[in-house]
Each structure stands twice: as C-alpha cells, then as structure tokens.
C-alpha positions as CSV (number, residue, x, y, z in Angstrom):
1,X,15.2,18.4,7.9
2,X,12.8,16.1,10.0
3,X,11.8,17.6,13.4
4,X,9.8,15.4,16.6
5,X,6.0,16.3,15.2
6,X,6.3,17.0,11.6
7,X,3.9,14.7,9.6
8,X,2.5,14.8,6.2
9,X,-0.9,12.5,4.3
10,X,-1.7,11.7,0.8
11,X,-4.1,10.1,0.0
12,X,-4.9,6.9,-2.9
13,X,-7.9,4.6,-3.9
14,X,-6.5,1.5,-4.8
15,X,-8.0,-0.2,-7.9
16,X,-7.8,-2.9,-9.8
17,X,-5.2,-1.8,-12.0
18,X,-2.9,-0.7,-9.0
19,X,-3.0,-4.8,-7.9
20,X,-2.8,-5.7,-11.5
21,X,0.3,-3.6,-11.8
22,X,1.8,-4.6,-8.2
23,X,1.2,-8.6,-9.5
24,X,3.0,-8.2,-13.4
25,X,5.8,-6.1,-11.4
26,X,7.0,-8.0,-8.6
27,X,5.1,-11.5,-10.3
28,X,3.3,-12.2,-7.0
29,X,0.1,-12.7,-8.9
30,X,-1.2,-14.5,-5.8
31,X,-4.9,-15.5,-6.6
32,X,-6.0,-14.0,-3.3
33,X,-5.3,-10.7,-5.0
34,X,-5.8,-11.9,-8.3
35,X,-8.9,-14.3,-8.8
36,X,-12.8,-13.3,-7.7
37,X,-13.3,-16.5,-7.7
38,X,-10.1,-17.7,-5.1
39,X,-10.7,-15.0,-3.3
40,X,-14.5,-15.5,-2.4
41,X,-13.8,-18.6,-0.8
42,X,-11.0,-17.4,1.2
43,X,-11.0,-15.5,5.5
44,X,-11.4,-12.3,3.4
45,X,-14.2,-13.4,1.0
46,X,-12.8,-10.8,-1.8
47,X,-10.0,-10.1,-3.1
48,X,-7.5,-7.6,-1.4
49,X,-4.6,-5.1,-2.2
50,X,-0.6,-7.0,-1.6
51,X,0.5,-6.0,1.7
52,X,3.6,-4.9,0.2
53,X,2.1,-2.4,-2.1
54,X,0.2,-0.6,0.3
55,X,3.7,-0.2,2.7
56,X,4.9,0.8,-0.4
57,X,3.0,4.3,-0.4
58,X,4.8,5.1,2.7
59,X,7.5,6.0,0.3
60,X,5.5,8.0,-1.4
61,X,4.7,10.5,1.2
62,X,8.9,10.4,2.6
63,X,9.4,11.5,-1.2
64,X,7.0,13.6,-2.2
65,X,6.0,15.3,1.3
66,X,7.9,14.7,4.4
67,X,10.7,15.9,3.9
68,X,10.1,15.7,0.3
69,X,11.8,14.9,-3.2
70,X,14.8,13.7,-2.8
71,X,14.1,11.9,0.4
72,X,14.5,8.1,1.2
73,X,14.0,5.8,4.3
74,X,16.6,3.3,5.0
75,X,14.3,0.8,7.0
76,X,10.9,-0.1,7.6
77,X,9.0,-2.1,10.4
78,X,5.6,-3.2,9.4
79,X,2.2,-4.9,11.3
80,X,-0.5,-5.3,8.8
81,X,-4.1,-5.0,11.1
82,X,-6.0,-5.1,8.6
83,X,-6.6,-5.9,5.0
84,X,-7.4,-3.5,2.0
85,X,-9.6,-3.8,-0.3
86,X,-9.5,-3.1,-4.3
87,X,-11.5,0.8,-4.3
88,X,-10.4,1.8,-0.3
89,X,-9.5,5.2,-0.2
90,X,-6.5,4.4,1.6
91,X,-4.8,7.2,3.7
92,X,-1.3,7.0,4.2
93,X,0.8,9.1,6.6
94,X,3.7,9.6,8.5
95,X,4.9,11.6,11.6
C-alpha cells in the first residue's frame, strides 16, 4: 500500500543497445535516435534516447520498488524538459 511520502529510485545508463532495442520493438527507428549522421545536424546535434522509453522506466520502479512486483499504474502524464542522451546515467523516481 502507497502512503503521501513514500518514494523509491533506480537507477539506468542508457546505451546504444537500449535505443536499438526500443527502435526494432515499437519500429520507431526514427533517425534522430538512430543515425550519427541525422542526428548531428539536428537542435540536439547527437543522437538521443525515445521519449517513450525513458517514461517507460517509470514502470520499472512502480514494479519492482514502489510498491513493488505486482504493481501497475493505470495512467501517466508526461512533460519531457529535457533530452537524454545515449550513456546518461538516468535516475528515475517516483513519490
């Protein structure tokens, strides 16, 4: 059970086989995430991890920490202030 001030961290580097993976998965193989090249010459200048599979590790923590296994969430609002980039030590939380 959940109580006001519970909250739980894991913690991931995302590599290049993590945004291989997300692309051949869900087949967004969107060159921004894919392609050196495409990516240099975009607002970014390198390639970046999917939004998507970053929010994604947020189930990660609701299943394996807070609560723990077992646990899903049902919904899920997201603003992206930033971008990540391919060997970021990405924390993700929750509380």
């Amino acid at each position: 059970m959940l109580k006001i001030g519970d909250s739980a961290e894991m913690t991931k580097v995302i590599t290049e086989e993590d945004v291989f993976l997300f692309a051949g998965i869900t087949g967004d193989r969107n060159p921004l995430h894919t392609s050196h090249e495409f990516a240099a010459k975009t607002r970014f200048g390198e390639r970046i991890a999917h939004g998507m599979l970053t929010a994604g590790l947020i189930s990660a923590v609701f299943g394996m920490k807070l609560p723990g296994p077992g646990c899903v969430f049902l919904s899920q609002n997201l603003m992206f202030l930033a971008p990540v980039k391919i060997g970021t030590k990405s924390p993700h939380a929750w509380s």
